[in-house]
C-alpha positions as CSV (number, residue, x, y, z in Angstrom):
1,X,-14.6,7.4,-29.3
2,X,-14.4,4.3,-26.8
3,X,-17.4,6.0,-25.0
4,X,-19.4,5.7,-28.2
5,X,-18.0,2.1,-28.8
6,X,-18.9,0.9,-25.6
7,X,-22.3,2.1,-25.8
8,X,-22.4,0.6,-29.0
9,X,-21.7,-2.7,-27.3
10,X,-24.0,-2.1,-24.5
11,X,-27.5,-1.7,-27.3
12,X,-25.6,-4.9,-28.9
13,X,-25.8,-7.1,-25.7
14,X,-29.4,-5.5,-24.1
15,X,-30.8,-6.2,-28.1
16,X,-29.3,-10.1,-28.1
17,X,-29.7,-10.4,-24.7
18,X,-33.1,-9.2,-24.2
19,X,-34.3,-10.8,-27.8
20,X,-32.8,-14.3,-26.0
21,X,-34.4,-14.1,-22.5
22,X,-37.6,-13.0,-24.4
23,X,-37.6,-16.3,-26.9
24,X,-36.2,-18.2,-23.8
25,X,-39.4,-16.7,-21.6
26,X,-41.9,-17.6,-24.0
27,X,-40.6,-21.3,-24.7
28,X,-40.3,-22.0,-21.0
29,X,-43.4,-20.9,-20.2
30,X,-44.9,-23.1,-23.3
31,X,-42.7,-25.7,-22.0
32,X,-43.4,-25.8,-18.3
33,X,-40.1,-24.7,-17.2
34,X,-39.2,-22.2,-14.9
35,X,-38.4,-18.8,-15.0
36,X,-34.9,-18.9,-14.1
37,X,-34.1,-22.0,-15.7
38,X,-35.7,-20.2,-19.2
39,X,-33.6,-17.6,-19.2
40,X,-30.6,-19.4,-18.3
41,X,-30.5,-21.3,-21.5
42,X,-31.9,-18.9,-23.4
43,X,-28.7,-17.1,-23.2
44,X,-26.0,-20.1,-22.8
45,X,-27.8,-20.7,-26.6
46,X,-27.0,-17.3,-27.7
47,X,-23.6,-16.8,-26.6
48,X,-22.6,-20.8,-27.6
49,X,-23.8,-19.5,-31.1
50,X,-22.1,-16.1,-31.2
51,X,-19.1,-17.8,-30.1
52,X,-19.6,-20.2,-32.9
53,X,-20.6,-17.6,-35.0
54,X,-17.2,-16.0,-34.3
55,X,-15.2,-19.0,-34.5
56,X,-16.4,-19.4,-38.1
57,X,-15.9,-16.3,-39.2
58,X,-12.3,-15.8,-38.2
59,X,-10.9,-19.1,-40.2
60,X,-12.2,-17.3,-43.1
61,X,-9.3,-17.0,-45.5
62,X,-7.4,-14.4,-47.1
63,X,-9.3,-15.0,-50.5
64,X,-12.8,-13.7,-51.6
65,X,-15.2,-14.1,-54.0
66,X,-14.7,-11.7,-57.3
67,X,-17.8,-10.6,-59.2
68,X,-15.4,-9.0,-62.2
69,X,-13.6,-12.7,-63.5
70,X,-10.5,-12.6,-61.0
71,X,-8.0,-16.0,-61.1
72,X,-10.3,-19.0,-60.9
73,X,-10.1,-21.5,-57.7
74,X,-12.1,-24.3,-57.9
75,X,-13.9,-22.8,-60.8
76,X,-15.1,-19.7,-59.0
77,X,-13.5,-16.5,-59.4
78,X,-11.2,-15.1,-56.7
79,X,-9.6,-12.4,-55.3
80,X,-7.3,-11.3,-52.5
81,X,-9.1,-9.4,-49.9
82,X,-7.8,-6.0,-49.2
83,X,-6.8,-4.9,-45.9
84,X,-10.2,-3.2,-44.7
85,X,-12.0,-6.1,-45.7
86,X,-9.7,-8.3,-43.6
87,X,-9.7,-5.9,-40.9
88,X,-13.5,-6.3,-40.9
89,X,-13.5,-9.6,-40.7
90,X,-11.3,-9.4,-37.5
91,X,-13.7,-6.8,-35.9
92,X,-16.7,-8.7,-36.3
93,X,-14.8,-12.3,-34.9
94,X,-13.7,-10.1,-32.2
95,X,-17.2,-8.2,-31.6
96,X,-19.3,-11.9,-32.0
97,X,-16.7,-13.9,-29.4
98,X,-16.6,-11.1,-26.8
99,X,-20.7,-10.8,-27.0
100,X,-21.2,-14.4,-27.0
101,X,-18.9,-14.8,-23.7
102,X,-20.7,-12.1,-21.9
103,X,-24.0,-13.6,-22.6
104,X,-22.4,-17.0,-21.2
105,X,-21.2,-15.2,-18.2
106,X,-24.2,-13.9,-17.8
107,X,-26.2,-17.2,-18.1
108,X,-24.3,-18.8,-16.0
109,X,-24.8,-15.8,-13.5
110,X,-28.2,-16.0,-13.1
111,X,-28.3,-20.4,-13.5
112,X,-29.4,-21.0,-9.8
113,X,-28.4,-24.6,-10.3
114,X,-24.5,-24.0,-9.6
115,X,-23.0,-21.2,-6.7
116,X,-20.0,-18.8,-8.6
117,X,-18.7,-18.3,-4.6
């Protein structure tokens, strides 16, 4: 099961990744930048936004929107959301924040500007 849901991971990051770097290629080269400084960005943007992505996700509340007439807030039905649906919600936090720091490890792997050692 954890071999599968690490390889899971792995197509997650090469898809994001590779879908940033490619965007980040293409602008850079419109832009006159280079190479390494392209794909450098291009994923610091993509993980700052999955991390953001993941930071607004997890302060969602334990109430959801009901389609059947629940109790009204704020004139809007609502209802409590059940424990898969919270557990869910956790997941994906988790699964956005963990993919959005890798990519920002990453970026600032391959920034030639600054030495890690």
């Amino acid at each position: 099961m954890l071999l599968a849901a690490a390889r899971r991971f792995v197509v997650l990051l090469v898809l994001i990744g590779g879908g940033a770097v490619v965007v980040a290629l293409v602008l850079g080269l419109l832009l006159g930048s280079s190479v390494n400084r392209s794909v450098s960005l291009g994923l610091y943007l993509a993980g700052a936004f999955l991390l953001v992505g993941g930071f607004v996700l997890g302060n969602r509340g334990p109430v959801r929107r009901a389609d059947d007439g629940g109790s009204r807030s704020f004139g809007r039905a609502v209802r409590r959301a059940s424990q898969e649906e919270m557990r869910d919600s956790v997941n994906i936090t988790v699964l956005l924040v963990v993919l959005g720091a890798v990519l920002l490890a990453l970026g600032a792997a391959i920034d030639s500007r600054y030495e890690l050692i």
